[in-house]
C-alpha positions as CSV (number, residue, x, y, z in Angstrom):
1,X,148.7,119.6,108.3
2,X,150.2,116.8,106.1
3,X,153.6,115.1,106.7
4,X,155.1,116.8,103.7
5,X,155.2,120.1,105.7
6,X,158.0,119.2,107.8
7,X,161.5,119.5,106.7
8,X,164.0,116.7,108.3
9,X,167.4,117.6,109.9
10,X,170.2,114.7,108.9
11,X,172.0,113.7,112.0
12,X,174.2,111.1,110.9
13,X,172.5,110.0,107.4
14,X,169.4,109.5,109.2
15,X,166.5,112.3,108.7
16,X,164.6,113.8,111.7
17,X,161.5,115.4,111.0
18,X,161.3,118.7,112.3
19,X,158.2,118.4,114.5
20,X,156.5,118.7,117.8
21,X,154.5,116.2,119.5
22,X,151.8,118.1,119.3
23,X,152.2,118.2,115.2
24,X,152.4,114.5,115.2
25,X,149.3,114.2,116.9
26,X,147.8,116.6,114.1
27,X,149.2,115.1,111.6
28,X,147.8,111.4,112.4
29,X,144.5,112.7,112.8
30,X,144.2,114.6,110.1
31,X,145.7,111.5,108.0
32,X,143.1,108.8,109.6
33,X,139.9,111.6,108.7
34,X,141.0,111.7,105.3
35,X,141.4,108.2,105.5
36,X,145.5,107.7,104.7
37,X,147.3,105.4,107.1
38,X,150.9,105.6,108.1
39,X,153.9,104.4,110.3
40,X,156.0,106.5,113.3
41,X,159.0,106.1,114.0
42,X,161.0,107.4,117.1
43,X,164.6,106.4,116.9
44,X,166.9,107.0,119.9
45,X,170.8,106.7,120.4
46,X,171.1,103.3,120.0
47,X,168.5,102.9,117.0
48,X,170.6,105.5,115.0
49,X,173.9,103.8,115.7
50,X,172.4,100.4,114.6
51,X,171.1,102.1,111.4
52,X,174.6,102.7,110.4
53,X,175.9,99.3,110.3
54,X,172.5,97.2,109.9
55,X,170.7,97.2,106.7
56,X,167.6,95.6,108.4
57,X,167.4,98.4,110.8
58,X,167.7,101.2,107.8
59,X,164.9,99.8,106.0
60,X,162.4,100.4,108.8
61,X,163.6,104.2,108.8
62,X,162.9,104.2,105.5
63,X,159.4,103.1,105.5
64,X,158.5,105.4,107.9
65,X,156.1,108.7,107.4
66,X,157.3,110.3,110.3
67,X,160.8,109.6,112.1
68,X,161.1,111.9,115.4
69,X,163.5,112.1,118.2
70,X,163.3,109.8,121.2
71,X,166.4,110.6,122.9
72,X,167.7,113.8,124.2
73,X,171.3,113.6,122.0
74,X,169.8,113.8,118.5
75,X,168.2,116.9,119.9
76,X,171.4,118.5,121.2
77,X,172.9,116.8,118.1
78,X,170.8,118.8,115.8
79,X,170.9,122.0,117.9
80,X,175.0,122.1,117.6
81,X,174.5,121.5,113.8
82,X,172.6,124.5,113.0
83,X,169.7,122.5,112.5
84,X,167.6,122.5,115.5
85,X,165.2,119.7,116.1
86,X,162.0,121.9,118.2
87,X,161.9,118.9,121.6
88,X,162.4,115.5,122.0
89,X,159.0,113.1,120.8
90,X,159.3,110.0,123.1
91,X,156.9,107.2,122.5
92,X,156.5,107.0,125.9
93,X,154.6,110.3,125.7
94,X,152.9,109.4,122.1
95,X,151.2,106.3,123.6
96,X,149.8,109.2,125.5
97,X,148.6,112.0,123.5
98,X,147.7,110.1,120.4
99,X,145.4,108.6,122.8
100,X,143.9,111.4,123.3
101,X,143.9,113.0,120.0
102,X,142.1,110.1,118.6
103,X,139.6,110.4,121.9
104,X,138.5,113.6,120.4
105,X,137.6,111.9,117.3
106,X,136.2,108.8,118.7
107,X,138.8,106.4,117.0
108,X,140.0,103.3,118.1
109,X,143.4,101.7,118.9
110,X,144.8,98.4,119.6
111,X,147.4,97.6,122.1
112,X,150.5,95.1,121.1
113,X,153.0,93.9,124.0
114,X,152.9,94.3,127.8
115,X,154.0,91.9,130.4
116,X,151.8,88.3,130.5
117,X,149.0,87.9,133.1
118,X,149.6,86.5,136.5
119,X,147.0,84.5,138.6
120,X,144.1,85.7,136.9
121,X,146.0,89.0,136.2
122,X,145.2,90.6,133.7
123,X,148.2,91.0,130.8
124,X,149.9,94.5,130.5
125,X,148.2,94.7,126.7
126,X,145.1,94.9,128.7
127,X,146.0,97.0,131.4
128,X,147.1,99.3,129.4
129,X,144.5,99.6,127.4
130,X,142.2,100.1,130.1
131,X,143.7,103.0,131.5
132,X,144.5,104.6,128.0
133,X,140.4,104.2,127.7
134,X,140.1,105.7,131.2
135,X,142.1,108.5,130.8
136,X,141.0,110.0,127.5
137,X,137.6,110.3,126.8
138,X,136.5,109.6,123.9
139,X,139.0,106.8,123.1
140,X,137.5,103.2,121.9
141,X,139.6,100.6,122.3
142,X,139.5,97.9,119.5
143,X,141.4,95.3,120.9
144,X,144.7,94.7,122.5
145,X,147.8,91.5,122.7
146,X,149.8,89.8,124.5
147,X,151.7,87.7,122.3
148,X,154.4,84.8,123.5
149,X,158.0,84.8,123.0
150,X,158.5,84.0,119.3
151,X,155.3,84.2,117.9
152,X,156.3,86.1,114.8
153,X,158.5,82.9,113.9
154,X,155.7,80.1,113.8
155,X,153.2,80.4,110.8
156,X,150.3,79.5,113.0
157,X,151.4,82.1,115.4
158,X,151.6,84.6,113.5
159,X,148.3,84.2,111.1
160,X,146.2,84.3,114.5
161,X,147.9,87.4,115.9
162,X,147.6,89.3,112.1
163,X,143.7,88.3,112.0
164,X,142.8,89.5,115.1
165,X,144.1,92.7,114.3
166,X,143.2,93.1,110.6
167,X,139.6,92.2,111.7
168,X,139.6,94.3,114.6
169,X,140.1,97.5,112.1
170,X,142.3,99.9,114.7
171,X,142.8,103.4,113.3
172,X,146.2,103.2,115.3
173,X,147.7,100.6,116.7
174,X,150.6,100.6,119.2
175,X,153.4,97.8,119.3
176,X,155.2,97.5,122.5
177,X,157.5,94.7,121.8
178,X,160.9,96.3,121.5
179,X,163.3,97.6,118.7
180,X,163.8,95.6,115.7
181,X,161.1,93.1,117.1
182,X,158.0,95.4,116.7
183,X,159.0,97.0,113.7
184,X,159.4,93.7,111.4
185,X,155.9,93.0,112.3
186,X,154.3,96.5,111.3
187,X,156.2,96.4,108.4
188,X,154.0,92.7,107.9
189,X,150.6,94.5,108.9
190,X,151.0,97.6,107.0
191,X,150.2,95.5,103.6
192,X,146.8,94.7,105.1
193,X,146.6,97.5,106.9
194,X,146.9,100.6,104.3
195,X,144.4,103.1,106.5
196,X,145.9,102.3,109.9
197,X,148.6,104.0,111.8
198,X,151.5,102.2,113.4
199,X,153.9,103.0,116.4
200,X,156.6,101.2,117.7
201,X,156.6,101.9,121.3
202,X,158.5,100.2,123.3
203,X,158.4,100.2,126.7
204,X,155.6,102.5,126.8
205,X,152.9,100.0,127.4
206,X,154.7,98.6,130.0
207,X,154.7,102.2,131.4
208,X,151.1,102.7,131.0
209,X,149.9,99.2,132.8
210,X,152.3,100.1,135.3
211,X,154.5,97.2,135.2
212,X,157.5,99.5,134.7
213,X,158.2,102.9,136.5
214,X,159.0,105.6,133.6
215,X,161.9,108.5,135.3
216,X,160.6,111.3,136.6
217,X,159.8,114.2,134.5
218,X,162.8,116.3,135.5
219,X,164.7,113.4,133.9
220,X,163.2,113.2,130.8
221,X,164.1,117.0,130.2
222,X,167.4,117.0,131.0
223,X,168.3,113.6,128.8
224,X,168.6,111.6,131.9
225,X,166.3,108.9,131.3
226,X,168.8,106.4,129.9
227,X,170.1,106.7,133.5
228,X,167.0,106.1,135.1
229,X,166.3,102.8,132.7
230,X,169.8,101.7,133.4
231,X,168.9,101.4,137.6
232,X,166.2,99.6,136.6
233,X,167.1,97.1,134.5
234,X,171.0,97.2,134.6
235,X,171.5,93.7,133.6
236,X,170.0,94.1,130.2
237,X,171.0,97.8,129.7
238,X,174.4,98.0,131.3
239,X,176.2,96.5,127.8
240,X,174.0,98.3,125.5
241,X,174.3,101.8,127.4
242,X,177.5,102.1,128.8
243,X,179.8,100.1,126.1
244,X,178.0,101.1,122.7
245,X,175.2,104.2,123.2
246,X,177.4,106.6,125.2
247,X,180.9,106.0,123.0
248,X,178.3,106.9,120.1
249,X,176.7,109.4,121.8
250,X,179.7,111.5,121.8
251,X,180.7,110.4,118.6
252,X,177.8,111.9,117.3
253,X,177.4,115.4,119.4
254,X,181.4,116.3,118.0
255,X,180.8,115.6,114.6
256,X,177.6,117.9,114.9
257,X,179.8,120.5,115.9
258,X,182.6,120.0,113.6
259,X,180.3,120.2,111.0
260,X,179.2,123.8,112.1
261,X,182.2,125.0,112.3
């Protein structure tokens, strides 16, 4: 199963491959036996609407090998097109079940992001990493990070994180530190990395170390989950949500179905 088999639906100049989680767990491991790296990525409302006015957001679309839904809209978005996208593929879940795809095959990953450690805590790079070993068998783990605040910005900085990576050798390697952040810095590492897989993921490592709750399940089916992050952390989301995502949001769901008709 290659990534050429999948067709993309356009939702708003923006192609969405037409894929289950399950496929891009296929895909990727298929890819890393045959020895072909790649890069995911999993736009949501607000990463689409940024695309359209920000020329360094498009470029990371661009790059990618696969781009899959991470948001409930695109998926009702494509379904009132015509062109039905098959479910949502959160990163939240793929920290998941590439894990433990790549458990069955005994490959490796490296953890970026996470909360810093605490009083001999350990950071949420390594928390996570821990239970992501625990949970699927299989799984090696080739190293994980916790990077400070601005890292990618000092020379020094950044040459230490890149070579602990690069010499690690991960055959996927997930980047938890937030849209555009993480994907500026896989697009640096993919150069040096041409065999690896990369995922921006987001809050997902926070998830997994259990720093962060993630909304139930019933939530996440019924596109609620922006409403479950905004309780949470309604200082930081509250702007982003409420004045740009959900004018979009709608924006983007009636020109789908204008277009149908």
């Amino acid at each position: 199963m290659t990534v050429e088999a999948f067709d993309r639906v356009q939702l708003d100049g923006t192609g969405i491959d037409r894929i289950t989680e399950d496929e891009v767990v296929a895909v990727v491991r298929e890819a890393i036996t045959l020895g072909r790296g790649g890069r995911i990525v999993t736009p949501n409302v607000d990463i689409l609407r940024r695309a359209q006015r920000d020329d360094g957001v498009r470029v990371h679309l661009d790059d990618a090998d696969l781009i899959v839904a991470d948001g409930m809209p695109l998926v009702w978005a494509s379904r009132l097109s015509g062109a039905p996208l098959p479910e949502r593929v959160a990163g939240s879940s793929l920290i998941w079940s590439l894990s433990r795809g790549l458990g069955y095959d005994g490959r490796s990953i490296f953890v970026v992001g996470g909360a810093p450690g605490v009083g001999g805590r350990k950071d949420g790079a390594a928390r996570a990493a821990e239970r992501l070993a625990e949970e699927c068998a299989g799984l090696r783990i080739a190293g994980t990070s916790c990077p400070p605040f601005g890292f990618e910005k000092k020379e020094r900085g950044y040459a230490e994180f890149r070579a602990e990576i690069v010499r690690a050798e991960p055959d996927l390697v997930f980047v938890g530190l937030g849209f555009p952040k993480q994907e500026a810095v896989i697009t640096r590492l993919r150069a040096e990395m041409p065999k690896a897989w990369f995922i921006g993921c987001g809050a997902a490592v926070n998830f997994v170390a259990g720093d962060v709750d993630r909304a139930p399940r019933w939530m996440q089916k019924t596109g609620l989950e922006w409403a479950h992050r905004l309780g949470t952390e309604p200082g930081r989301l509250a702007g982003r949500y409420l004045k740009h995502d959900a004018p979009y949001a709608m924006r983007l769901l009636a020109g789908a179905a204008s277009r149908r008709r």
